[in-house]
C-alpha positions in Angstrom: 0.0 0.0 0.0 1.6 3.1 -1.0 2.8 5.5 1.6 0.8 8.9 3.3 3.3 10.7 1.5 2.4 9.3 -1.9 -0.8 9.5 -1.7 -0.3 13.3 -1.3 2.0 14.2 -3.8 0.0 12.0 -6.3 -3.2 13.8 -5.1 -1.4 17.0 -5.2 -0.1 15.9 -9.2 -3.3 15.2 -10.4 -5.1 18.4 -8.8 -1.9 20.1 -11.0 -3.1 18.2 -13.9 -6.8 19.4 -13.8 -6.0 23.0 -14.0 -4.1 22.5 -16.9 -7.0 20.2 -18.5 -9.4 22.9 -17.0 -7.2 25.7 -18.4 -7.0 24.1 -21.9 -10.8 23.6 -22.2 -12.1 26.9 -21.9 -8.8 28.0 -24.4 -10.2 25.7 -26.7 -14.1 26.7 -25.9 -13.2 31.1 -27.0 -11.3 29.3 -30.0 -14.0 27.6 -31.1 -16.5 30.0 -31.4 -14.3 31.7 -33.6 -12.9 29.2 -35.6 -16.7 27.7 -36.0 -18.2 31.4 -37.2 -15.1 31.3 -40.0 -16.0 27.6 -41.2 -20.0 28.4 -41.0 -19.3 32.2 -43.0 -17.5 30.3 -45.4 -19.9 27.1 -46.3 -22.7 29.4 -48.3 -20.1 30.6 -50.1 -18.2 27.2 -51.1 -21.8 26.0 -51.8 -22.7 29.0 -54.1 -19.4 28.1 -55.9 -20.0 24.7 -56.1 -23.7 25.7 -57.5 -22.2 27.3 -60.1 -19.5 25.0 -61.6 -22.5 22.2 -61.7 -24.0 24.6 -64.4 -20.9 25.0 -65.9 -19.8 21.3 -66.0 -23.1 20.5 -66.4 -22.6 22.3 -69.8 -19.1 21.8 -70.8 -18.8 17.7 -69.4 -17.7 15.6 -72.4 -17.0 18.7 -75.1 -13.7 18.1 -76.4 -12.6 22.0 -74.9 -13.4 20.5 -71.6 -10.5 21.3 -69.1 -8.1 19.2 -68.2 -9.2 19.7 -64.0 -12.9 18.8 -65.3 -12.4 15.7 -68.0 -9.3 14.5 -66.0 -6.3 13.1 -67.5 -8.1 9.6 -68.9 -6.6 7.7 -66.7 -7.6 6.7 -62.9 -3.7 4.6 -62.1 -2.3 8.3 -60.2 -3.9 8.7 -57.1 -2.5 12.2 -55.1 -3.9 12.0 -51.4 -4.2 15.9 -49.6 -4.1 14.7 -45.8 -5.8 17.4 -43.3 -4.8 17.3 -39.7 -3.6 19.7 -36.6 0.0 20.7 -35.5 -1.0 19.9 -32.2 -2.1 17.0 -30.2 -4.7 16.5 -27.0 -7.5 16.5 -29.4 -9.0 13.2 -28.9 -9.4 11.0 -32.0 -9.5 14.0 -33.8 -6.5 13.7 -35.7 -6.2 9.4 -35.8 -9.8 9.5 -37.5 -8.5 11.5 -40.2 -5.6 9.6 -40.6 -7.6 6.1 -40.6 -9.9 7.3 -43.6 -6.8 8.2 -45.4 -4.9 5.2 -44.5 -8.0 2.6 -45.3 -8.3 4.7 -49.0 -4.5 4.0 -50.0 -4.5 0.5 -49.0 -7.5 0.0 -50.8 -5.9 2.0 -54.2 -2.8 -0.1 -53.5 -4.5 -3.2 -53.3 -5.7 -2.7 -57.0 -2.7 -2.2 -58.2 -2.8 2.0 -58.7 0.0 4.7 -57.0 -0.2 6.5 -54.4 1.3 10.0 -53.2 0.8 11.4 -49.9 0.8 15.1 -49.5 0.5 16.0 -45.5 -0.9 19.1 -43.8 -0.3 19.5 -40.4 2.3 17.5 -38.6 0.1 15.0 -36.8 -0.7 13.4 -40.1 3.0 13.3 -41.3 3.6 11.3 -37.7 1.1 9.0 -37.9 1.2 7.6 -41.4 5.3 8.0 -41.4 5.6 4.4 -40.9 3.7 2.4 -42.9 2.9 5.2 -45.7 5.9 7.3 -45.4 7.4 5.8 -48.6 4.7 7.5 -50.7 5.4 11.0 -49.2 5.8 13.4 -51.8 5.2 16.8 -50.0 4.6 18.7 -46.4 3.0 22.2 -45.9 3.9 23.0 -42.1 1.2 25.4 -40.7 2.9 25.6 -37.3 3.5 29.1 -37.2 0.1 30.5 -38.9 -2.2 31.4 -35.6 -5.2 32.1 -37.4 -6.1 30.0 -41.3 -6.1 32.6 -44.1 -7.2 32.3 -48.0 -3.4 32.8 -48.2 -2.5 29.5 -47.1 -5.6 27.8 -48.8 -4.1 29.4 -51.9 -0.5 28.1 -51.6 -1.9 24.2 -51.1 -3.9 24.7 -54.0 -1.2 26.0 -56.1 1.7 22.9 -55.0 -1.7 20.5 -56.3 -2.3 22.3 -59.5 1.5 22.7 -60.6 1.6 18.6 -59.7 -1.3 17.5 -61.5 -0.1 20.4 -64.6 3.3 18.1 -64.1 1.9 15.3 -64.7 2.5 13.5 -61.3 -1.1 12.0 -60.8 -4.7 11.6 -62.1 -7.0 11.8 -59.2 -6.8 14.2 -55.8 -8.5 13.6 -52.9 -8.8 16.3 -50.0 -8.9 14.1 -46.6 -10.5 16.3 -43.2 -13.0 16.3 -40.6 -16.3 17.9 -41.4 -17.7 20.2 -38.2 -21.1 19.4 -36.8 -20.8 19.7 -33.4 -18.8 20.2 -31.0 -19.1 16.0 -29.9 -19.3 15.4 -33.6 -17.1 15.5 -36.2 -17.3 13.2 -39.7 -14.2 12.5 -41.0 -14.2 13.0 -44.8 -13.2 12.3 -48.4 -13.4 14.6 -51.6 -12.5 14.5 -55.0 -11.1 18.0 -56.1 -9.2 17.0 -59.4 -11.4 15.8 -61.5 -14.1 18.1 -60.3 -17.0 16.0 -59.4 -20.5 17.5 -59.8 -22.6 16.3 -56.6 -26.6 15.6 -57.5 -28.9 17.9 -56.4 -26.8 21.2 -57.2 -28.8 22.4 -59.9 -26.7 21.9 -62.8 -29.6 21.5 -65.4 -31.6 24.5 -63.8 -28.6 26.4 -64.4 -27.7 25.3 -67.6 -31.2 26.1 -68.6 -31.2 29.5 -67.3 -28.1 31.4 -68.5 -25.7 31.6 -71.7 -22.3 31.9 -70.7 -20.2 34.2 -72.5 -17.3 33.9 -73.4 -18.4 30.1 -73.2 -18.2 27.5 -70.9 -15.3 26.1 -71.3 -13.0 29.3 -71.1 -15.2 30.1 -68.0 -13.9 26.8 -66.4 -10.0 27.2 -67.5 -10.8 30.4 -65.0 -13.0 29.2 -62.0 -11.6 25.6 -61.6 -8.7 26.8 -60.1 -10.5 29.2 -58.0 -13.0 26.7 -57.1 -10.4 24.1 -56.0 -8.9 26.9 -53.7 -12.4 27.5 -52.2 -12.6 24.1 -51.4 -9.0 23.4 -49.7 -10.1 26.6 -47.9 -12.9 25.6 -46.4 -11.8 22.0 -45.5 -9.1 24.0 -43.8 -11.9 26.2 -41.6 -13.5 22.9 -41.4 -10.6 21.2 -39.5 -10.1 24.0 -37.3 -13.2 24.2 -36.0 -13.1 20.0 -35.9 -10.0 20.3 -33.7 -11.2 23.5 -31.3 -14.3 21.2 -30.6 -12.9 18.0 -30.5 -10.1 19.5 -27.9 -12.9 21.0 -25.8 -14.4 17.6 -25.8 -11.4 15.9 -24.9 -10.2 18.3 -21.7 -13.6 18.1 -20.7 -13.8 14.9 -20.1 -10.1 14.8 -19.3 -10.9 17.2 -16.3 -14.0 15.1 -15.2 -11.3 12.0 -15.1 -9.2 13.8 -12.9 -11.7 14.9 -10.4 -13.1 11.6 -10.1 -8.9 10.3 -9.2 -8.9 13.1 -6.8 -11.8 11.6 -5.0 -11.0 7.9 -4.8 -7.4 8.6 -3.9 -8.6 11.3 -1.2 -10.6 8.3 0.0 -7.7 5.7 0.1 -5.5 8.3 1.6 -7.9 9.1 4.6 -8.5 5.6 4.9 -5.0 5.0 5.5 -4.6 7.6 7.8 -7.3 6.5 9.8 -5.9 2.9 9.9 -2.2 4.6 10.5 -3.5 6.8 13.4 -6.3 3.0 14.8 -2.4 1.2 14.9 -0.9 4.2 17.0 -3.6 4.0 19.2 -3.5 0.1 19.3 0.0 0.3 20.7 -0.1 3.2 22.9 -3.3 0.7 25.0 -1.0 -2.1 25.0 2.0 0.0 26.5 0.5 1.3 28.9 -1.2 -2.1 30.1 1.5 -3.9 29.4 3.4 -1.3 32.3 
């Protein structure tokens, strides 16, 4: 049984710990709101883009002028995976859920027979997936020193994706992040930026129907496709941040609550102990004295 001693430095320890947990929650609770304002602003516009290229594509899908980011390279063999995660850890399964979709989609591509590249954002994704994917690592942005996720940095991942797929280094790009619901749920997901995929129910005939483009479709795309991928690398971006505020929150939350419940059971075994230490004491004092 351990010692008075230890029970009080360990009590003491974990009462340390729960101020930082405690501390770190309500940091991550005034970071969330903002980060989940950002990725909420920025979702009618990403869906009023993607509105707008289904017209478009709607349109210009299977004309020979057809971009290359819309009718793809021909091929499906080149698969570039775009891996979303946090700098930081203490996020829960924030940043291994991520990881897992990713990990479960190259091992399926691999197993029939395509290539894979990796390209990481976020050091907790080039961590986890260094040792069984790290041979398929082709790039790293490191986000480590940007406090707050600006179009600027939406616009320099979209750019290192475009100038490989306009190199010729893959066929298919998926973006891989966590969607924001709530702040108990986030749903990791997948999505296809290169070729653009046109999701049902966004209108494309309506829009088609209802306005001539001019200069033309096609010349339209060679402009907005690029644009459009940025948009989307953008707001997966706002997406993750809010993902990892919330699931942090979550995490120190309950993190805290495990703490205080220690606190009690080992305030419980150490008063216990001292009750027994202090029965013994007594125990031999009576006997000295009768024993005299």
């Amino acid at each position: 049984m351990p010692s008075l001693k230890a029970l009080k430095n360990r009590i003491g320890s974990v009462k340390n710990t729960r101020k930082i947990t405690k501390a770190m929650q309500m940091v991550a609770a005034a970071k969330l709101r903002r980060a989940q304002d950002a990725a909420e602003a920025a979702r009618p516009y990403a869906e009023r883009m993607s509105a707008v290229m289904a017209g478009l594509t709607a349109a210009a899908a299977g004309s020979e002028g057809a971009p290359r980011l819309l009718a793809g390279t021909g091929e499906d063999r080149r698969h570039l995976l775009v891996v979303l995660t946090s700098e930081r850890g203490l996020a829960g399964g924030f940043n291994s859920s991520i990881v897992k979709l990713a990990r479960q989609h190259a091992e399926e591509l691999l197993g029939q027979g395509k290539q894979v590249a990796i390209m990481t954002v976020g050091k907790k994704a080039r961590e986890q997936l260094r040792r069984d994917m790290g041979q398929f690592f082709v790039h790293h942005v490191d986000l480590s020193e940007v406090k707050r996720i600006g179009y600027e940095n939406a616009r320099d991942i979209a750019r290192e994706i475009l100038e490989r797929f306009d190199g010729g280094d893959f066929d298919v790009a998926t973006l891989f992040y966590s969607r924001f619901e709530s702040v108990i749920s986030q749903v990791p997901t997948a999505r296809q930026i290169i070729p653009a995929v046109v999701e049902e129910g966004q209108g494309g005939d309506s829009a088609s129907a209802l306005y001539d483009y001019e200069p033309g479709e096609e010349a339209i795309l060679s402009e907005l496709l690029p644009r459009s991928i940025t948009t989307q690398v953008f707001a997966s971006l706002l997406e993750n941040a809010a993902s990892e505020q919330g699931a942090r929150m979550t995490a120190m939350d309950n993190a805290t609550r495990n703490a205080g419940e220690m606190i009690d059971r080992l305030t419980t075994q150490f008063n216990r102990s001292r009750q027994a230490a202090i029965t013994t004491e007594l125990i031999e004092i009576i006997a000295g004295a009768e024993a005299l």
